[in-house]
C-alpha positions in Angstrom: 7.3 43.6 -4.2 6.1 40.8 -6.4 2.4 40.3 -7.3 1.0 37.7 -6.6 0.5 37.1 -10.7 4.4 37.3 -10.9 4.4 34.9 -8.4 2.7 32.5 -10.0 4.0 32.9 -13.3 7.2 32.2 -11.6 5.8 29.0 -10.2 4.8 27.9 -13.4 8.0 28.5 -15.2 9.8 26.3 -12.5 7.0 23.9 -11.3 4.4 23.6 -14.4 0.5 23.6 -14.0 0.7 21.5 -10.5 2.5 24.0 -9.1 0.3 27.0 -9.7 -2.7 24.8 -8.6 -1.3 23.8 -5.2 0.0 27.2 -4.4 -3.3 29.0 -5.2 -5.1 27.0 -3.1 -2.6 27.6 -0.5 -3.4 31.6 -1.2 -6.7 31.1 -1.1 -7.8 31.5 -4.7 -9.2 28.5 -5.1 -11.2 26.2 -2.6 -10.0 23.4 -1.0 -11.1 20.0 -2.9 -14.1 18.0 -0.5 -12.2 15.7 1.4 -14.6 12.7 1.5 -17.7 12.6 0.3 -19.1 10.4 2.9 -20.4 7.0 3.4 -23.5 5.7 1.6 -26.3 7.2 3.3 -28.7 4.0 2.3 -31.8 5.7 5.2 -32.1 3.8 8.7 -34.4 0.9 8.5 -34.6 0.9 4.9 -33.1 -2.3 4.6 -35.5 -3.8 6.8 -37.2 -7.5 5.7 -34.4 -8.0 3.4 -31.5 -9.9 3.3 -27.8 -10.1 2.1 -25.5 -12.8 2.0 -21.7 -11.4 2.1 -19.2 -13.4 0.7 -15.5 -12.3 2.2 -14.6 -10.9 5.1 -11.9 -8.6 4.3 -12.1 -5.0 4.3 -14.7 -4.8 1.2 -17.1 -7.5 3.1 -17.0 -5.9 6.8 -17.7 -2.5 5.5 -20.5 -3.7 3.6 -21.7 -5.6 6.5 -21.3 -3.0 8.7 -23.5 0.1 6.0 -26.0 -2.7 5.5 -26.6 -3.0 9.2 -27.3 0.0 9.8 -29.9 0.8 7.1 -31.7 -2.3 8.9 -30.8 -5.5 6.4 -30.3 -8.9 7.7 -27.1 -10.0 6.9 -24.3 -13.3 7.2 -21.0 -12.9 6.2 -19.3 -16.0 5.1 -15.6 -16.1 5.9 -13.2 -19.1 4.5 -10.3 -18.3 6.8 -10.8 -18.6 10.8 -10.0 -14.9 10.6 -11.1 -11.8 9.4 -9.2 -9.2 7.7 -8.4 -10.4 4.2 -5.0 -9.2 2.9 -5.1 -7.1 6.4 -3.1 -9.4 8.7 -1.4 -8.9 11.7 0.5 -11.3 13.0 1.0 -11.4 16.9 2.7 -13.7 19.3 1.0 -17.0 19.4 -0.7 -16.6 15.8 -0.2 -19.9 13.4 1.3 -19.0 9.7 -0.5 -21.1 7.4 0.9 -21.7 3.7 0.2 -23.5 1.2 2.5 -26.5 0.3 4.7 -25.4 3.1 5.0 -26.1 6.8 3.3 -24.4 9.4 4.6 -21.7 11.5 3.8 -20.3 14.6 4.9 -17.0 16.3 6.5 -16.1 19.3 7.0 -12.3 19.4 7.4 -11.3 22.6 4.1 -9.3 24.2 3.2 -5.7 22.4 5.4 -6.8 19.0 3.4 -7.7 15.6 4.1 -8.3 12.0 2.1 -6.5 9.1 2.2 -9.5 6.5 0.1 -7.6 4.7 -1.7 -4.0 4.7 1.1 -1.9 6.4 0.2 2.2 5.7 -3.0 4.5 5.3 -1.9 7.7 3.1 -3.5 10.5 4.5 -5.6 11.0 1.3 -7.5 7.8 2.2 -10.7 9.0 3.5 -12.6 6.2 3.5 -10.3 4.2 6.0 -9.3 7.4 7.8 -13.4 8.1 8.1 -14.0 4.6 9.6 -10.8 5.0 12.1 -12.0 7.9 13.1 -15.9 6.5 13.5 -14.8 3.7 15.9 -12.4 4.9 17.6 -9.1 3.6 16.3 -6.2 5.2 17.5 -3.7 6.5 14.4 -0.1 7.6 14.7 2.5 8.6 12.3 4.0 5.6 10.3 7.6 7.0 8.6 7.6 5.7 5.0 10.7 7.1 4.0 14.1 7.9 5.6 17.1 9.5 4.4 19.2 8.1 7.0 18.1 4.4 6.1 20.4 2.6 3.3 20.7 2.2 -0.4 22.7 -1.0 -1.4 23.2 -1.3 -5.2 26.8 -3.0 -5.2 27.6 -0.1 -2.3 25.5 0.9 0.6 25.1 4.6 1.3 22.4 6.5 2.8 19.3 7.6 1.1 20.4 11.0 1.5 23.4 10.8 -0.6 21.4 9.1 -3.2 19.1 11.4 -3.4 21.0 14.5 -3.5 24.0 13.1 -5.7 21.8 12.5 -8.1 20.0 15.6 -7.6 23.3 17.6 -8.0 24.7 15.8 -10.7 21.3 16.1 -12.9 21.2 19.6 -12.0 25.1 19.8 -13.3 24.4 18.7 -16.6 21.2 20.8 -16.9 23.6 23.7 -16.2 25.9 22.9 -18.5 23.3 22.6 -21.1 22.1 26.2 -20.4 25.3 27.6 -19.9 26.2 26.5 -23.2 23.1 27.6 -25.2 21.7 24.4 -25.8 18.4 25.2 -24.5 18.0 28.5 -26.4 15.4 27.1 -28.6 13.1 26.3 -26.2 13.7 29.1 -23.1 13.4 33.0 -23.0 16.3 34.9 -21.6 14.2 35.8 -18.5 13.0 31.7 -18.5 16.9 30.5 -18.7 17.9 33.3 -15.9 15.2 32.0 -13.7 16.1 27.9 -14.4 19.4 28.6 -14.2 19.2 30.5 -11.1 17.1 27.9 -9.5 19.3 24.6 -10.8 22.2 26.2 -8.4 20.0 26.0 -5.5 17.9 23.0 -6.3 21.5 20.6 -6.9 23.1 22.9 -4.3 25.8 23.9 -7.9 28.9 25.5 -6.8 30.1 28.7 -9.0 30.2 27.8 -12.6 27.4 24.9 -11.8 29.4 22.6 -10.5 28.4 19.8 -7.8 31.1 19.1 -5.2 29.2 17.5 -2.9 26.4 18.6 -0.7 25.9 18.5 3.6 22.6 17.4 2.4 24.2 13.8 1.3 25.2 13.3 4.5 29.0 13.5 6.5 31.4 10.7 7.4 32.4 12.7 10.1 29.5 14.7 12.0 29.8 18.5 13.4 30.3 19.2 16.5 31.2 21.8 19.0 33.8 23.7 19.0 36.1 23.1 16.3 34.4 20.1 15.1 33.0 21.3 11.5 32.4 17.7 9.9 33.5 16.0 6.8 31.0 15.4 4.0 31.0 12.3 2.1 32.8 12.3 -1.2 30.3 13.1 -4.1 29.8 10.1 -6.5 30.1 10.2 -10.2 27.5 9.8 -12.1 29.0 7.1 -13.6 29.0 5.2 -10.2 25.2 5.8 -9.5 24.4 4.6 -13.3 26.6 1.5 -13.0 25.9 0.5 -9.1 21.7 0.8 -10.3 20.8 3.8 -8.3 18.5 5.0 -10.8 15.7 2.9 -9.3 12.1 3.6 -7.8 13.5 4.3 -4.1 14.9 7.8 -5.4 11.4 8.5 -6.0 9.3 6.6 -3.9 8.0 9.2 -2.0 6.7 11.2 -4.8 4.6 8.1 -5.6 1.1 9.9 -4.5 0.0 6.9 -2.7 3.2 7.4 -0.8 3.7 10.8 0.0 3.9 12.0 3.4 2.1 11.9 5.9 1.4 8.2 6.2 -0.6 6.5 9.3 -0.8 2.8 10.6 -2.9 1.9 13.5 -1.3 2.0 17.0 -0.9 -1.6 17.6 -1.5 -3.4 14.3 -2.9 -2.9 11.0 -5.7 -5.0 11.5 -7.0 -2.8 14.4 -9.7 -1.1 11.8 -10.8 -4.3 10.4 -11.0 -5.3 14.4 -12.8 -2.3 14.7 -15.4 -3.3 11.9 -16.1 -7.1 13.1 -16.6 -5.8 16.4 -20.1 -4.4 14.8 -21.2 -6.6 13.0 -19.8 -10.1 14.4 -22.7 -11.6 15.3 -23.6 -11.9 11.3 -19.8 -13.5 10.6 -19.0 -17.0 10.1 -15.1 -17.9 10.2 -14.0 -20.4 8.7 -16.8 -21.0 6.6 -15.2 -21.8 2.7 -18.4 -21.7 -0.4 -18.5 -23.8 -3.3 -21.2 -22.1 -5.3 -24.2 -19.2 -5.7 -27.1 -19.8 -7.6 -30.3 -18.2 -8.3 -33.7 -18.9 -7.1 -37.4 -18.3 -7.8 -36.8 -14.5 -5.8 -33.0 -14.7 -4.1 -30.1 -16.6 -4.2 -28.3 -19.8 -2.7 -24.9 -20.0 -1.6 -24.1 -23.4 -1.1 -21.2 -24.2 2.0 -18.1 -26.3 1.1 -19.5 -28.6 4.6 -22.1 -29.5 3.4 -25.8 -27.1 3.4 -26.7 -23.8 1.9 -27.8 -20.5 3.1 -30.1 -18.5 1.4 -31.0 -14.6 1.1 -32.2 -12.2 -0.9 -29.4 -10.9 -2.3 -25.5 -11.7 -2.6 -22.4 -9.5 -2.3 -19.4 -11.5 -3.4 -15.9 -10.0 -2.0 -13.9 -12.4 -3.0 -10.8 -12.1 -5.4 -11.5 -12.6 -9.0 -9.8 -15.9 -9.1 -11.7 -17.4 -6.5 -15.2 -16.1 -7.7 -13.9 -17.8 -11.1 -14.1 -20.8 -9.0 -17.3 -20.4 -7.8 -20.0 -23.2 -9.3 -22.5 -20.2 -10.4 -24.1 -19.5 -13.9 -22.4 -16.3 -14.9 -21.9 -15.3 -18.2 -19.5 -16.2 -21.0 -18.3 -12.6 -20.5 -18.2 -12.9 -16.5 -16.0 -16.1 -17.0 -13.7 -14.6 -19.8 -12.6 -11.5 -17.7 -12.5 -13.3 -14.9 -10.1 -15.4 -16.3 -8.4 -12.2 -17.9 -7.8 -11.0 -14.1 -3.9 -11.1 -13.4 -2.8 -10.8 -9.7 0.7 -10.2 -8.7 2.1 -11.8 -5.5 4.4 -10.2 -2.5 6.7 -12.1 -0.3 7.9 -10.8 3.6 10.2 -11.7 6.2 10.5 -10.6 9.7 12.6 -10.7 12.8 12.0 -10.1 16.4 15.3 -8.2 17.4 16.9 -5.4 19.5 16.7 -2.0 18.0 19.9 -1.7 16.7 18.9 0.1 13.7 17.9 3.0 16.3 21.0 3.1 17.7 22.6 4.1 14.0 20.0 6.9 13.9 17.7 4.9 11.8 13.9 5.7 13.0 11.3 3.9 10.8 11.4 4.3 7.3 12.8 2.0 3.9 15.8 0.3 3.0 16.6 -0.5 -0.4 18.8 -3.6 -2.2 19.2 -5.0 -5.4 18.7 -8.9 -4.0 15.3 -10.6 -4.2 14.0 -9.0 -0.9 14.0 -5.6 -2.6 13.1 -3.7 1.2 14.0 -3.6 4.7 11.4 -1.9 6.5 12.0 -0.5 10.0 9.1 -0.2 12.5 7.9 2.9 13.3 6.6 3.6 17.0 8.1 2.8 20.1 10.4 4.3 20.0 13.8 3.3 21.8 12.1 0.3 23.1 13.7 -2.9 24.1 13.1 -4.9 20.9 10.4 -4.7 18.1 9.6 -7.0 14.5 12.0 -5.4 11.6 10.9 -6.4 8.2 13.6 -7.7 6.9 11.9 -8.5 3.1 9.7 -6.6 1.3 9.6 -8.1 -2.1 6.7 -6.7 -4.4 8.3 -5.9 -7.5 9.5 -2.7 -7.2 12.9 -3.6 -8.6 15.0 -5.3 -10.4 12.8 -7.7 -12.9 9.4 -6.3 -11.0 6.7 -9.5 -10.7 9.6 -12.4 -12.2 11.7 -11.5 -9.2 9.2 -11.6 -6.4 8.3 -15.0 -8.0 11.4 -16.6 -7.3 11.9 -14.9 -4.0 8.3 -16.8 -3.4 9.1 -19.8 -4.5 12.6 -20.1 -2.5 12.4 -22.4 0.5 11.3 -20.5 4.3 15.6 -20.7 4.9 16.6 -19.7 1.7 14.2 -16.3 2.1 15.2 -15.9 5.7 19.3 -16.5 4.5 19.1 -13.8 2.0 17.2 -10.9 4.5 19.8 -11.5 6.7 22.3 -11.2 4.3 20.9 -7.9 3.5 20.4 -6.7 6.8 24.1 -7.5 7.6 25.1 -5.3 4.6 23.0 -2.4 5.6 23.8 -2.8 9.2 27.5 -4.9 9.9 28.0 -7.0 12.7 24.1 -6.8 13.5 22.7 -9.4 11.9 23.4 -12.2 14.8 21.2 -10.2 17.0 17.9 -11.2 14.5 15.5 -13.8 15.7 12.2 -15.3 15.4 12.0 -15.4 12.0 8.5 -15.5 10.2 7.7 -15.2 6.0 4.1 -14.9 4.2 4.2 -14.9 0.3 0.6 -14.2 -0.6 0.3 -16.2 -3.1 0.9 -19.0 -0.9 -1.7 -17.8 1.4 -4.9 -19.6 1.5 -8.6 -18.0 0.4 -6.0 -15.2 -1.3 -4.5 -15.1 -4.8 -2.1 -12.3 -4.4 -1.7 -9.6 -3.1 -3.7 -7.3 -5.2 -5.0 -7.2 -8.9 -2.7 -5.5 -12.0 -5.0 -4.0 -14.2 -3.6 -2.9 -18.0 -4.9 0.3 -18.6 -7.1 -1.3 -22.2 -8.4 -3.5 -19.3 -10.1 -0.7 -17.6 -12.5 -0.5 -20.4 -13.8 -4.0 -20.8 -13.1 -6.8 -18.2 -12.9 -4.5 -15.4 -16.4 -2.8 -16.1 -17.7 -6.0 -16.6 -16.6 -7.7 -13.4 -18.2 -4.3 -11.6 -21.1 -5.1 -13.3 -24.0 -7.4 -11.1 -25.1 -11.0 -12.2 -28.8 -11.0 -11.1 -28.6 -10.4 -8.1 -25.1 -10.9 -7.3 -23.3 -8.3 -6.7 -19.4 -7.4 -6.8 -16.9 -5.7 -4.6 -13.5 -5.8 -3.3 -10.0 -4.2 -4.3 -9.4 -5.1 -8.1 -13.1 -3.2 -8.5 -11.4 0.2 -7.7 -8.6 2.6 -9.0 -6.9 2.0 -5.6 -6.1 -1.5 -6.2 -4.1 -3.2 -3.0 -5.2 -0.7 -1.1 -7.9 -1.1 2.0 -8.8 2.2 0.5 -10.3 0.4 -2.7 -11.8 -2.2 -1.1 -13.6 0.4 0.4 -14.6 2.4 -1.6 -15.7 -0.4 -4.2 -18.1 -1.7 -1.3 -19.5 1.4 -0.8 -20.2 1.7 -4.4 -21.5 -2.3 -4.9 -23.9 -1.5 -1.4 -25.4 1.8 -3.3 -26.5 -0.3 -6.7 -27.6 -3.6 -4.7 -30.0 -0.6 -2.4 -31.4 0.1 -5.0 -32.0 -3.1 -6.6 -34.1 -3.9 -2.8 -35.9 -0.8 -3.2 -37.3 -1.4 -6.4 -38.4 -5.1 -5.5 -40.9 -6.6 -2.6 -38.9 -7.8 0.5 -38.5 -12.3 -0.6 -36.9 -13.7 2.1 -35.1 -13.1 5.5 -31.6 -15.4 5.7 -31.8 -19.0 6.3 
């Protein structure tokens, strides 16, 4: 028998260092990384006779409002929109669709059936947003992020599964070849080269000699089935086909992305149920629809003045907002503050839906991603309710995943509502033929034709990290800053969590050092 040394100097030959890590812990020879470190704990009624005015309320802003509470400040959160939420937006029957430069719209899903336009998955490593679900109640289930049965259309549709594993087997081909025919003699043992080569056959499912001839894993045009029913598998593709029909795309490895690895969560009933879940604490301190112009010092505080007309004053500010709208803001920061604010790129994200029967369901297609080459990139299939009567299929996904990334989300963006809606269906008729007339009540956001947004989350260039993003973390006075692009989780509710908690700690201890100035007015 093995020890468990060999063991994992087995794992380390085939998986490298990541390997050996995860399965030690999985021995038990190394402890389990903390899962979340907590919420600030700023002491009950330490905030007491001081004030904060929060600008935002997205996910940043409510959490803030909501730790601040608790350790006893007075605060009022100042909301442009006449909801709350931010970039977290559910969309539910009745609910107007304002966008910029383009016509209103207004839902009518049927009772029960929403549309994420925005936030639409919790990984499960997200223990900030998990932490608060969990602290008020909100009711998670399983959201499917990835499905093998869902298509691929690249010039062909096939499944995900026979994408996957095609390429899988013909990689593993080559990489067979290679060793078969000493070409990796220079850089593997005998014993290393037994042990790849050994592992290659099972990992591309290699015939003898190392040959891929198809796999059951990519699928069967004809299904077993009792009897004498033993199934045909599809025909393998060429490597040449997947290179030339653009398979070799993000969705092969989308779910090895680790903000998208399995398991993934969504609220039951909406997104926006934890950002619900937050106003419901602290909304008597939230005013909707309630746009700012500027925030300036005074003698001991600050003054936000209101687009209406009037100001309120606090103590202290925590601005939420994205960078380009803080650029906008009449306040005296400095030359630095206005240069990286300026510096702050945010890339956009367009989506349609439909209010259909689940016809998807009844081709064995139960949540998950679909993947295309046109300007829509996704189809996304609800997960949930399942075999219900109808539900909202997101027919468009486009966030630069594919294709030309951020240029080709830009001119999905900029087509007209009918052009967007003309190419999902097109899509969805491709993946799913003879479907498509059953699609209805269509609805499209592009964020950065949402108002009080300017995309749908900040791109940070790694040289950036260094200098404009440390200096838009860094407080003006007493302005302080939060929100997604101040995080390493950037379009994440995650981030914007975590980058309040971190603003509410330094502006804590900012009040604790000073005499209590003034309550809000």
């Amino acid at each position: 028998m093995a020890t468990r040394r060999q063991f994992l100097h087995a794992m380390g030959r085939v998986g490298g260092a990541s390997a050996v890590y995860l399965s030690m812990q999985a021995m038990g020879l190394l402890a389990m990384p903390r899962a979340f470190a907590a919420t600030p704990d700023l002491g009950r009624g330490t905030g007491q006779g001081k004030s904060v005015i929060i600008l935002g309320a997205g996910i940043a802003g409510l959490v803030a409002a909501y730790e601040l509470g608790k350790a006893g400040y007075a605060v009022t959160v100042l909301e442009a929109n006449d909801r709350i939420g931010g970039r977290v937006w559910t969309i539910r029957g009745g609910d107007r669709i304002i966008q910029s430069g383009r016509p209103d719209q207004r839902s009518d899903y049927d009772d029960g059936l929403y549309f994420n336009a925005g936030a639409a998955r919790i990984p499960a490593h997200h223990h900030a947003i998990l932490h608060y679900a969990r602290d008020l109640k909100v009711p998670l289930e399983v959201m499917v992020n990835v499905n093998r049965s869902a298509g691929m259309d690249f010039g062909a549709v096939v499944r995900e599964r026979q994408a996957v594993n095609d390429v899988r087997g013909r990689f593993a081909e080559l990489l067979a070849k290679a060793i078969d025919k000493g070409a990796l003699d220079r850089e593997l043992s005998g014993t290393d080269k037994q042990a790849l080569r050994g592992y290659l056959d099972w990992w591309g499912d290699l015939k003898r000699g190392g040959a891929f001839k198809g796999s059951e894993r990519s699928g069967y045009t004809v299904p077993p089935g009792g009897y004498g029913d033993a199934g045909k598998t599809v025909d393998p593709l060429t490597l040449r086909q997947l290179a030339d029909r653009g398979f070799f795309q993000s969705g092969l490895v989308f779910e090895e992305i680790f903000d998208q690895q399995a398991p993934m969560f969504q609220p039951v009933g909406g997104m926006d149920r934890i950002a619900l879940a937050l106003f419901e604490q602290v909304k008597r301190t939230v005013r909707l629809a309630t746009p700012v112009t500027g925030v300036q010092p005074t003698a001991d505080g600050v003054r936000v003045t209101l687009d209406k007309g009037g100001v309120v004053e606090a103590d202290y500010c925590l601005c939420t907002l994205p960078a380009p709208l803080v650029a906008g803001l009449d306040a005296p920061f400095t030359a630095a503050k206005r240069a990286s604010l300026k510096a702050t790129r945010y890339s956009t994200a367009a989506k349609v839906a439909w209010q259909a029967p689940r016809f998807w369901e009844r081709e064995g297609v139960y949540g998950g991603l679909a993947w295309t080459n046109k300007q829509s990139e996704v189809v996304w299939y609800p997960s949930g309710n399942w075999h219900g009567d109808k539900g909202v299929l997101v027919g468009a996904y486009a966030v630069g995943w594919l294709n030309d990334g951020d240029k080709t989300v830009r001119e999905y963006s900029a087509m007209s509502f009918a052009e967007r809606f003309a190419v999902s269906r097109g899509v969805i008729e491709r993946l799913h033929p003879g479907q498509s007339k059953l699609l209805g009540k269509p609805l499209t956001v592009a964020w950065d034709q949402t108002p009080w947004n300017s995309g749908v989350g900040a791109e940070w260039k790694p040289e950036q990290r260094q200098t404009d993003y440390v200096e838009l973390a860094r407080p003006e006075g007493r302005i302080f800053f939060a929100g997604e692009h101040l995080s390493y989780l950037p379009f994440w509710q995650e981030g914007a969590a975590v980058s309040a908690h971190k603003a509410i700690e330094l502006l804590h201890q900012r009040a604790m050092s000073e005499r209590p100035a003034r309550r809000v007015g």
